[in-house]
C-alpha positions in Angstrom: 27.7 204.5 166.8 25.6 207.8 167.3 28.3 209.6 165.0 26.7 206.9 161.9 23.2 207.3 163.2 22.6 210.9 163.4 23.8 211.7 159.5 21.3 209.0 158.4 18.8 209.8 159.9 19.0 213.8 159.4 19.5 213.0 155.8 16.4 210.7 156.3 14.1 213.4 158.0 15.2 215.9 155.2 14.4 213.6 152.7 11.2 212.5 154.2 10.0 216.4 154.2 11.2 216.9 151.2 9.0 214.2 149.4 6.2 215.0 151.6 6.5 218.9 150.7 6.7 218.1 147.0 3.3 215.7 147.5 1.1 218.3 149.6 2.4 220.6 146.4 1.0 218.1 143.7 -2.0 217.9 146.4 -2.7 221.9 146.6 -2.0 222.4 142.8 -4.3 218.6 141.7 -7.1 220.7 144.4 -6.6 224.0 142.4 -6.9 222.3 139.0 -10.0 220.7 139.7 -11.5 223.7 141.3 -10.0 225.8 138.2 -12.7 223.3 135.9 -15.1 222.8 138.5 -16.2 226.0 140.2 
């Protein structure tokens, strides 16, 4: 059972900070874009 668990949820975690690196990107480069028009 823990041999099926522990792939899933690796890929899971990997996943997980891979979508929540890509959103802090669109974050930081959103932030730089507005400061870029609004200084």
């Amino acid at each position: 059972m823990s041999g099926h668990i522990l792939p899933y949820s690796d890929h899971y975690i990997n996943f997980t900070l891979k979508m929540s690196n890509a959103f802090n990107g669109k974050v930081k480069s959103d932030t730089l874009v507005c400061h870029c028009r609004n200084p």
